[in-house]
Jmol script that loads the backbone (N, CA, C; Angstrom):
load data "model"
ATOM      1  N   UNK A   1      28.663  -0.524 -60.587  1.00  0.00           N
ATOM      2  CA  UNK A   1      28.370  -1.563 -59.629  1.00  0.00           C
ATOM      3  C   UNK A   1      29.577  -1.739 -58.714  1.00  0.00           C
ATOM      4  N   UNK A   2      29.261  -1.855 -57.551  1.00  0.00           N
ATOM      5  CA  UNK A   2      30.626  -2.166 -56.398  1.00  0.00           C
ATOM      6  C   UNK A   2      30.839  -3.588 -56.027  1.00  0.00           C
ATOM      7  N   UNK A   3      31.195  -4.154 -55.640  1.00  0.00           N
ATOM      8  CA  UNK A   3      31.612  -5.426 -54.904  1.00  0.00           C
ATOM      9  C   UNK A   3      32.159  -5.376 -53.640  1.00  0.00           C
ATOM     10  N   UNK A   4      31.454  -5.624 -52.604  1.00  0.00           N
ATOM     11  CA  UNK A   4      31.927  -4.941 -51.381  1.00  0.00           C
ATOM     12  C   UNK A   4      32.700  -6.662 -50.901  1.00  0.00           C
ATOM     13  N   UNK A   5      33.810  -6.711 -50.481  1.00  0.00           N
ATOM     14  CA  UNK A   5      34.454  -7.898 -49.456  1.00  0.00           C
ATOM     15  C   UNK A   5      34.076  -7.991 -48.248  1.00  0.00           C
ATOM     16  N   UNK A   6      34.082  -9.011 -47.839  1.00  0.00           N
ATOM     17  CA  UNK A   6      34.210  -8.778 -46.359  1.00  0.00           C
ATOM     18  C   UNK A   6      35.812  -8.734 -45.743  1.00  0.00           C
ATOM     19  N   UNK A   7      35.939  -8.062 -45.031  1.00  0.00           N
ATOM     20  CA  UNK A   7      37.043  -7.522 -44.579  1.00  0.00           C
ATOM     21  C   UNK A   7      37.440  -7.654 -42.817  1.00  0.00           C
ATOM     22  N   UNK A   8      38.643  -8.395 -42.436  1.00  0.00           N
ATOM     23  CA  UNK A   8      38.292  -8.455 -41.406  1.00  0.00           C
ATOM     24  C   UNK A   8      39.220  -7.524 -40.444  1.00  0.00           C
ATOM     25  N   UNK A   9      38.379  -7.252 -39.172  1.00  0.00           N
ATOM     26  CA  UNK A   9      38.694  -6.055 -38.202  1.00  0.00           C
ATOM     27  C   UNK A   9      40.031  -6.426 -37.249  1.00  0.00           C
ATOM     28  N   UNK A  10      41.158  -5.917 -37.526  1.00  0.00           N
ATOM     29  CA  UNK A  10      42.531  -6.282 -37.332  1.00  0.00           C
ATOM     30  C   UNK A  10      43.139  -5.381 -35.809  1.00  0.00           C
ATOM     31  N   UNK A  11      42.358  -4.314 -36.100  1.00  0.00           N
ATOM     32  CA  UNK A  11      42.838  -2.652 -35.307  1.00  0.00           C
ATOM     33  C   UNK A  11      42.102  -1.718 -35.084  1.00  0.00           C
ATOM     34  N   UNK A  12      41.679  -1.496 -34.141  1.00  0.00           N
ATOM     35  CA  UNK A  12      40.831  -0.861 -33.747  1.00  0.00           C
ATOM     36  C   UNK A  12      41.086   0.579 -32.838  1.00  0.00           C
ATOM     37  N   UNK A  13      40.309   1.672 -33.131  1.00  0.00           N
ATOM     38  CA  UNK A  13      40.454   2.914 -32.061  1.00  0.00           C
ATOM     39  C   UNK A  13      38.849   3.214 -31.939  1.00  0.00           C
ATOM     40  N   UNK A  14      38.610   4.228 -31.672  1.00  0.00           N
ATOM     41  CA  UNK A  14      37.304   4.950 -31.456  1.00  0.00           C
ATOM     42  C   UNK A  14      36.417   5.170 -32.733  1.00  0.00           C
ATOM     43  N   UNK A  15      37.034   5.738 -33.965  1.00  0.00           N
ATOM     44  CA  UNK A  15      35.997   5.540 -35.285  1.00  0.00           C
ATOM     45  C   UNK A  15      37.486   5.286 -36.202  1.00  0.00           C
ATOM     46  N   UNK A  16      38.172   4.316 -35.838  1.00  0.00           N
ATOM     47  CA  UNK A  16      39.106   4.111 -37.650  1.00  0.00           C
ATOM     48  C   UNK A  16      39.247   2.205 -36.927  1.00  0.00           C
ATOM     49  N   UNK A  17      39.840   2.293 -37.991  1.00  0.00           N
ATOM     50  CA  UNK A  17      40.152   0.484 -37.820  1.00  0.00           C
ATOM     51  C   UNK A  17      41.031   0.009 -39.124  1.00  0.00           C
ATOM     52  N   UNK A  18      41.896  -1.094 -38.968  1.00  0.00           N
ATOM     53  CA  UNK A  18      42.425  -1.397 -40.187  1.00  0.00           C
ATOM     54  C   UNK A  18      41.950  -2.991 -40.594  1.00  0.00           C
ATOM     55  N   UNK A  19      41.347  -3.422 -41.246  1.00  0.00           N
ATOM     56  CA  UNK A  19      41.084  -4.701 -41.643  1.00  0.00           C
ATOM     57  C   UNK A  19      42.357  -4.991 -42.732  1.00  0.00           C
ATOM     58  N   UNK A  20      42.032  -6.344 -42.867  1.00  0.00           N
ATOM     59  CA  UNK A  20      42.895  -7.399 -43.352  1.00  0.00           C
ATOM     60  C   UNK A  20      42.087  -7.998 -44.632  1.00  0.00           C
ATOM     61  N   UNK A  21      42.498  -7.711 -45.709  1.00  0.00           N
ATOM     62  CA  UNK A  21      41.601  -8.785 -47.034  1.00  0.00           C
ATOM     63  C   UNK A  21      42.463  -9.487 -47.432  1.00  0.00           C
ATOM     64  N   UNK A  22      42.867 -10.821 -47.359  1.00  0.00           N
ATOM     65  CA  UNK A  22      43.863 -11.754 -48.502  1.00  0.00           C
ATOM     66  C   UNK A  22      44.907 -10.905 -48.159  1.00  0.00           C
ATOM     67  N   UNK A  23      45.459 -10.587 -46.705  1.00  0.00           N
ATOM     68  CA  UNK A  23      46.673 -10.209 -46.344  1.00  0.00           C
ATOM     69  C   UNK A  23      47.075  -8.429 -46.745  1.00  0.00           C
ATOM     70  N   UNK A  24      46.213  -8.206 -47.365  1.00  0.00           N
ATOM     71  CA  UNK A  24      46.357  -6.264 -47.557  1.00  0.00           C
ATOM     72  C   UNK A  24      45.979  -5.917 -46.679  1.00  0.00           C
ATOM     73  N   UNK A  25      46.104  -4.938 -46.092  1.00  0.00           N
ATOM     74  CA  UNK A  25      45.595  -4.258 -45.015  1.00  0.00           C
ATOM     75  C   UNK A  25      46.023  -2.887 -45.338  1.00  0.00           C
ATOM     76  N   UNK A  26      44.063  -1.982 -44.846  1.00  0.00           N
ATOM     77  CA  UNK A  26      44.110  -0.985 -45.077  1.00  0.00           C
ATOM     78  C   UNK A  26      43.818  -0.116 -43.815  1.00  0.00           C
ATOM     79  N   UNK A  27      43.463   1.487 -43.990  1.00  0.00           N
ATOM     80  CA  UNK A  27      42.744   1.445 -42.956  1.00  0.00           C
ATOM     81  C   UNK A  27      41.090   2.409 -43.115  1.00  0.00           C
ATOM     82  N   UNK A  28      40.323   1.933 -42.669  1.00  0.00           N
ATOM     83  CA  UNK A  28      38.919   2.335 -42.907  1.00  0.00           C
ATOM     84  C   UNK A  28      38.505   3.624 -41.512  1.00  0.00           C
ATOM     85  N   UNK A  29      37.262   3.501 -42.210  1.00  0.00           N
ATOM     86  CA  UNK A  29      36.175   4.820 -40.642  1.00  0.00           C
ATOM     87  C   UNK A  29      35.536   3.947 -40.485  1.00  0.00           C
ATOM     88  N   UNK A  30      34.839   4.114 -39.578  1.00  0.00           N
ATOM     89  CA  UNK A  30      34.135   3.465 -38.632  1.00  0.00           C
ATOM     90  C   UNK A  30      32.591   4.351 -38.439  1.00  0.00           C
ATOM     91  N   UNK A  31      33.018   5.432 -38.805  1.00  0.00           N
ATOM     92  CA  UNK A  31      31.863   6.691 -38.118  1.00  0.00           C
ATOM     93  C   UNK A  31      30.352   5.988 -38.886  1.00  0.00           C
ATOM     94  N   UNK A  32      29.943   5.733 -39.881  1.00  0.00           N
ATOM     95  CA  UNK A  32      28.727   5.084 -40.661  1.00  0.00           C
ATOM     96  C   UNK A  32      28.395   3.765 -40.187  1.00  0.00           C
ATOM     97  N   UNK A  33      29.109   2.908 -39.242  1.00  0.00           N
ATOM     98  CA  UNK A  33      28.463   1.926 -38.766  1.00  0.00           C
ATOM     99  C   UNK A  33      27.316   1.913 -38.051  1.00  0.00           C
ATOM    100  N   UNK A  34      26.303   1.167 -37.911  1.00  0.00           N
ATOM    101  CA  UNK A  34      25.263   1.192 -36.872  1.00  0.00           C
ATOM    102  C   UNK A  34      25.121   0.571 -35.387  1.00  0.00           C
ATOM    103  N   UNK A  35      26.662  -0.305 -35.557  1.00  0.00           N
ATOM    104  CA  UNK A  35      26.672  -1.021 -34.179  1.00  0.00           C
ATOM    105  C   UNK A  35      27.774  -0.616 -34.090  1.00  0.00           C
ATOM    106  N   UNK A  36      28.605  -1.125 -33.159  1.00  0.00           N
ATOM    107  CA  UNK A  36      29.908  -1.322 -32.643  1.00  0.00           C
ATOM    108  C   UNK A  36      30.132  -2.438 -33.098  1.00  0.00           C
ATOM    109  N   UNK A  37      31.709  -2.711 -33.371  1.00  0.00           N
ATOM    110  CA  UNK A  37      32.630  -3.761 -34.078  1.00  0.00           C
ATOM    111  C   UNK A  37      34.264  -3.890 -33.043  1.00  0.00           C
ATOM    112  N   UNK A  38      34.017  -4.921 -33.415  1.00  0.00           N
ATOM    113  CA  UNK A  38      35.188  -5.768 -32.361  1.00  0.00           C
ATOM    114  C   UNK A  38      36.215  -5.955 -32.830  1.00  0.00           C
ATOM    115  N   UNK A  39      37.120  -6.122 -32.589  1.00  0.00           N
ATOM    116  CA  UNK A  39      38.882  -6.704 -33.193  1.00  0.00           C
ATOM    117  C   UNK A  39      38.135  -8.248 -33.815  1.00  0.00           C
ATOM    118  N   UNK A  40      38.626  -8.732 -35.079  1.00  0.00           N
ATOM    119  CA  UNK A  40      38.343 -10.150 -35.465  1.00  0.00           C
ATOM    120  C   UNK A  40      36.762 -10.446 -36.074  1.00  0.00           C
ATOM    121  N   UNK A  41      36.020  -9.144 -35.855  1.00  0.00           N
ATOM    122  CA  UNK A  41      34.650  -9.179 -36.660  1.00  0.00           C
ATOM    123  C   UNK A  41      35.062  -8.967 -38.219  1.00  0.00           C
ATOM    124  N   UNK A  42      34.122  -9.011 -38.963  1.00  0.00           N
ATOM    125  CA  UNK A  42      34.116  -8.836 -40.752  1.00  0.00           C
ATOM    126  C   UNK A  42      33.232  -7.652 -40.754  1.00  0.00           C
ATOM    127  N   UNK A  43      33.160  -7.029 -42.056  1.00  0.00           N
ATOM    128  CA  UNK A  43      32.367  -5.620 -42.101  1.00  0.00           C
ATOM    129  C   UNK A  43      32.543  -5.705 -43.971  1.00  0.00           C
ATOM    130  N   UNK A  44      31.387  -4.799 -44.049  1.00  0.00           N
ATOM    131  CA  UNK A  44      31.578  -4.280 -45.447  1.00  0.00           C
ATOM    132  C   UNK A  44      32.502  -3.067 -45.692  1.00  0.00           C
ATOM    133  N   UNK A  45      33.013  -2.944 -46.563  1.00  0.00           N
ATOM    134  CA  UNK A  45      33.798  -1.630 -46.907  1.00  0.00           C
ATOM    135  C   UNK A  45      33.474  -0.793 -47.791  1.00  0.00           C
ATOM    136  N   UNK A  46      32.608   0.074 -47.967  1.00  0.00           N
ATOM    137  CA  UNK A  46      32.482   1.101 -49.374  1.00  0.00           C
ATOM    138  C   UNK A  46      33.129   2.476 -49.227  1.00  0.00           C
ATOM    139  N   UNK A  47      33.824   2.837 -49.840  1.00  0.00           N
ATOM    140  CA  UNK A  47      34.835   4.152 -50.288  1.00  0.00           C
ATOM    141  C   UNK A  47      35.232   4.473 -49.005  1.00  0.00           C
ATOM    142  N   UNK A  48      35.922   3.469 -48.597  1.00  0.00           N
ATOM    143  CA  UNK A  48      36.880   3.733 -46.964  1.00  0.00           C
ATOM    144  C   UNK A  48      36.175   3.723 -45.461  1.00  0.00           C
ATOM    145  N   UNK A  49      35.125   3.498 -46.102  1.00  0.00           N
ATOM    146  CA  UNK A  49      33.873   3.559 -44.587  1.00  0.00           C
ATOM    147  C   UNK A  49      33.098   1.795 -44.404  1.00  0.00           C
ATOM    148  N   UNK A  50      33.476   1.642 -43.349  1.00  0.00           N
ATOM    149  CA  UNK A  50      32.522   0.005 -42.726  1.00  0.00           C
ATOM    150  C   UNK A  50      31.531   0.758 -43.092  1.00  0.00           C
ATOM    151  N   UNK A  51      30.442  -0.097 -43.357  1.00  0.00           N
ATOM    152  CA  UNK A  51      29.006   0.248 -43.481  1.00  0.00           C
ATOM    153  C   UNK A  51      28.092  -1.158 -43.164  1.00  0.00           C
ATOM    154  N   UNK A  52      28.235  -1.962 -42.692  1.00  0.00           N
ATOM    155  CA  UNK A  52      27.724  -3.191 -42.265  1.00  0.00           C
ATOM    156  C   UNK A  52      28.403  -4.131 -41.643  1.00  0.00           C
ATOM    157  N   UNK A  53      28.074  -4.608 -40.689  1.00  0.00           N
ATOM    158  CA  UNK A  53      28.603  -6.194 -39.944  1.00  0.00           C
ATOM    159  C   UNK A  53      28.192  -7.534 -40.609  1.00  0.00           C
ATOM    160  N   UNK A  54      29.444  -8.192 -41.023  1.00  0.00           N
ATOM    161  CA  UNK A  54      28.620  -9.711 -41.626  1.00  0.00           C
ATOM    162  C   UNK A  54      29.119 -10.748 -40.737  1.00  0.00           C
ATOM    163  N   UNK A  55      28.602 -11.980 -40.981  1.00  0.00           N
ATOM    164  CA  UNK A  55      28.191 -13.041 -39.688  1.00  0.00           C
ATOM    165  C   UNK A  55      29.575 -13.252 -40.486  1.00  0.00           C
ATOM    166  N   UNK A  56      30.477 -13.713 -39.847  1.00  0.00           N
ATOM    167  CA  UNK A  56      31.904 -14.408 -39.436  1.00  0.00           C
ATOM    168  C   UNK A  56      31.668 -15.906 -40.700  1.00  0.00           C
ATOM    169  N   UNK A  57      30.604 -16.715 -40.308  1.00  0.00           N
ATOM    170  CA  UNK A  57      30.127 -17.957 -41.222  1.00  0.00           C
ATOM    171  C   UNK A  57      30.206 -17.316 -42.997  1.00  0.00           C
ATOM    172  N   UNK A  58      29.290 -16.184 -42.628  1.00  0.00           N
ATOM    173  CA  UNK A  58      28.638 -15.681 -44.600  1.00  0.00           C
ATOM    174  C   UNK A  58      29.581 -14.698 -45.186  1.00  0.00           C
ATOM    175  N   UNK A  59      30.877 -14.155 -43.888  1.00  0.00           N
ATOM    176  CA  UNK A  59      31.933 -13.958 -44.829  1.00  0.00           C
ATOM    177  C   UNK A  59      33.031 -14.755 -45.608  1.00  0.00           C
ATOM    178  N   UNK A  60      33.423 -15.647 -44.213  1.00  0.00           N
ATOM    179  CA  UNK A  60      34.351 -16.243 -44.501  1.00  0.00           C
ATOM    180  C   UNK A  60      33.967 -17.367 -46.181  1.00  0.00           C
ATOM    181  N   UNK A  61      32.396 -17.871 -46.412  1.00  0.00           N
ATOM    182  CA  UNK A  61      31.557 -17.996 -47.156  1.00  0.00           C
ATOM    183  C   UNK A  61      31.791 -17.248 -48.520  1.00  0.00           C
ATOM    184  N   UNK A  62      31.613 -16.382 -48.462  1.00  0.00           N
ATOM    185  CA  UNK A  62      31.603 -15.514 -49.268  1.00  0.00           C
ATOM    186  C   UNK A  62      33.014 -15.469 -49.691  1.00  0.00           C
ATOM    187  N   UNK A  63      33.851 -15.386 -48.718  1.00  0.00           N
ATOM    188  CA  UNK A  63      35.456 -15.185 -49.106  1.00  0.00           C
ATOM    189  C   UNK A  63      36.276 -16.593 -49.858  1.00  0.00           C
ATOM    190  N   UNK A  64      35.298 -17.843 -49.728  1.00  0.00           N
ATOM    191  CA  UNK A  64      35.664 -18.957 -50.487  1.00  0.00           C
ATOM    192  C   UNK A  64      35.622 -18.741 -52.437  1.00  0.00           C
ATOM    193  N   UNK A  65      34.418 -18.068 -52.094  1.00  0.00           N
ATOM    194  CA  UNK A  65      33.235 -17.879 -53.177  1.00  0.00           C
ATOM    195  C   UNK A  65      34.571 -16.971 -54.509  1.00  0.00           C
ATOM    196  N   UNK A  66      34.844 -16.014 -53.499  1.00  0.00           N
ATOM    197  CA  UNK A  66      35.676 -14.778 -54.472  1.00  0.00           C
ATOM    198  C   UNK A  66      37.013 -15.795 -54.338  1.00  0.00           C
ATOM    199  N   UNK A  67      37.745 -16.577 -53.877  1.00  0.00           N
ATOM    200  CA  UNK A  67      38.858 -16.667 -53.947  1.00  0.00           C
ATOM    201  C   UNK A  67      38.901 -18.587 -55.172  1.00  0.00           C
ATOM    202  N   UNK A  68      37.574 -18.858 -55.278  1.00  0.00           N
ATOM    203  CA  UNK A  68      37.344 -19.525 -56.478  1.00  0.00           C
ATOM    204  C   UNK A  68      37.403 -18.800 -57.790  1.00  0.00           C
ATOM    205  N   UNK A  69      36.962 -17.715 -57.805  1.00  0.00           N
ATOM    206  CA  UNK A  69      36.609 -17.357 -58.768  1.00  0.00           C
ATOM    207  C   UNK A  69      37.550 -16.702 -59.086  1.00  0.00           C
ATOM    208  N   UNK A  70      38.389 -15.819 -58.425  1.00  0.00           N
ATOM    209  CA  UNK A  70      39.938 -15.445 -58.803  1.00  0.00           C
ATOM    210  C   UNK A  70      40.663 -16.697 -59.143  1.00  0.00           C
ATOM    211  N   UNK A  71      40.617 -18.175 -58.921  1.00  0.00           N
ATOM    212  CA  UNK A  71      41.430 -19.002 -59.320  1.00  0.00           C
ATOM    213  C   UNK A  71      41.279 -19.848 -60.573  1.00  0.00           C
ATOM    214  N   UNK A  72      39.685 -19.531 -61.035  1.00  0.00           N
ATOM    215  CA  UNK A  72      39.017 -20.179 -62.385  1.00  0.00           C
ATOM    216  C   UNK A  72      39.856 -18.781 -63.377  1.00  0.00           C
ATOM    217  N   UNK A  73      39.628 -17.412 -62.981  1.00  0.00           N
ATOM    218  CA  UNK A  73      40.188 -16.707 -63.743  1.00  0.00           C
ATOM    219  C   UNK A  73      41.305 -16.663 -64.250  1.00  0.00           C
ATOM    220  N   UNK A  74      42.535 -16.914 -63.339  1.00  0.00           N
ATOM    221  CA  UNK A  74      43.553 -17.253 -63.698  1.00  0.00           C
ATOM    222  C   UNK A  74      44.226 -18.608 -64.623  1.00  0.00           C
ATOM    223  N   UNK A  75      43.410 -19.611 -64.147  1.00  0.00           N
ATOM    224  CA  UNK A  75      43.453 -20.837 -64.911  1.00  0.00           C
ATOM    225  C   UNK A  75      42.985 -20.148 -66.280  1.00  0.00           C
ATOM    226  N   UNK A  76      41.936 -20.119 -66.603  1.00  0.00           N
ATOM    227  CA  UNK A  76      41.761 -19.145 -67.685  1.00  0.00           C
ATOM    228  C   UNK A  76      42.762 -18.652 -68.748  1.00  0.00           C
ATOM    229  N   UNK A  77      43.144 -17.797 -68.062  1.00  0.00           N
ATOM    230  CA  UNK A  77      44.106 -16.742 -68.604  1.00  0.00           C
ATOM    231  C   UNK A  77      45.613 -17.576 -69.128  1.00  0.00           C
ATOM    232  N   UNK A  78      45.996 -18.341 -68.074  1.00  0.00           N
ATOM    233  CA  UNK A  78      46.939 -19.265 -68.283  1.00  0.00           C
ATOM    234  C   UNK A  78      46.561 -20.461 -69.121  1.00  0.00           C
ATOM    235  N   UNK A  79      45.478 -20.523 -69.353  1.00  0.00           N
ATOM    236  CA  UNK A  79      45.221 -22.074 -70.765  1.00  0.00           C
ATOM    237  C   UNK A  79      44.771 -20.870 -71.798  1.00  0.00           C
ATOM    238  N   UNK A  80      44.342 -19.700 -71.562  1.00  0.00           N
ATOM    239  CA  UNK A  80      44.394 -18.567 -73.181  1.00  0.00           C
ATOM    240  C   UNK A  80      46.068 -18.677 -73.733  1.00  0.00           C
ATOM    241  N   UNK A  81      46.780 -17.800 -72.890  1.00  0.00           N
ATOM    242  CA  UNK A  81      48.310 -17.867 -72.940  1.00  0.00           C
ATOM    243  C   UNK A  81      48.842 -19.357 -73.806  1.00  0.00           C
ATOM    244  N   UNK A  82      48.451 -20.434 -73.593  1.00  0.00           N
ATOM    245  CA  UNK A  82      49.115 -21.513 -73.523  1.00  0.00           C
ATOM    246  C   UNK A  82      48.690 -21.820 -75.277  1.00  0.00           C
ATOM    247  N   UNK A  83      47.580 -21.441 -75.230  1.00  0.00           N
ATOM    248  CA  UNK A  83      46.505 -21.630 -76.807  1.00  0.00           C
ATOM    249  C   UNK A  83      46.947 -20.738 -77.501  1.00  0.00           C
ATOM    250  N   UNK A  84      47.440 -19.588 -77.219  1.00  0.00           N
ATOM    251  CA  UNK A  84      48.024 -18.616 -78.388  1.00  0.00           C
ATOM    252  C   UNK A  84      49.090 -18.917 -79.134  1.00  0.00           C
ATOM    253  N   UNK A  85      49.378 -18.428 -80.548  1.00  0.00           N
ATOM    254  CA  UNK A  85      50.476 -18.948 -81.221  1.00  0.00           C
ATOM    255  C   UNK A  85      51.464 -18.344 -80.663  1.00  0.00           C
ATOM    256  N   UNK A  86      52.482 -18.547 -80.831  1.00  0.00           N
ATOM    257  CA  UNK A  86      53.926 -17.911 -80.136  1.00  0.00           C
ATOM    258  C   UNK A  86      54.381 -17.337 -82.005  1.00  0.00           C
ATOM    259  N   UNK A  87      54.860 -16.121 -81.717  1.00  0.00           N
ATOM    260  CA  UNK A  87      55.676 -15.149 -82.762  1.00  0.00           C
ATOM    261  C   UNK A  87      57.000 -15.638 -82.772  1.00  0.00           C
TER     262      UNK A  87
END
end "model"
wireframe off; spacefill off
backbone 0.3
color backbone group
């Protein structure tokens, strides 16, 4: 199963681009898109290739969504840690 981010469009040429996720930045193709994409749009990313445009609203949405759930995880992990006996 994949989990695609939305990723947003930072840099742009003719078919590459580099988006921005939570400050990483990589750089992707462009060639599998079906539209054209703008500097500051969101896109899906699968194995280095955009493959979809998402509405700006249902990423940034979406990007709440994952950056909760990375922060329940960690809380997590840090009240496991805290519950373990110490050696």
């Amino acid at each position: 199963m994949c989990l695609a981010i939305p990723s947003k469009i930072v840099e742009k040429d003719l078919f590459r681009a580099i988006v921005d996720v939570y400050g990483a930045r990589r750089e992707i193709n462009l060639m599998l898109m079906p539209e054209e994409v703008e500097i500051g749009e969101y896109v899906l990313v699968h194995a280095g290739f955009a493959i979809q445009k998402v509405d700006e609203t249902a990423a940034e949405e979406a990007l709440k969504v994952i950056t909760a759930i990375i922060e329940e995880l960690a809380q997590e992990g840090d009240q496991a840690e805290s519950d373990s006996p110490q050696s």
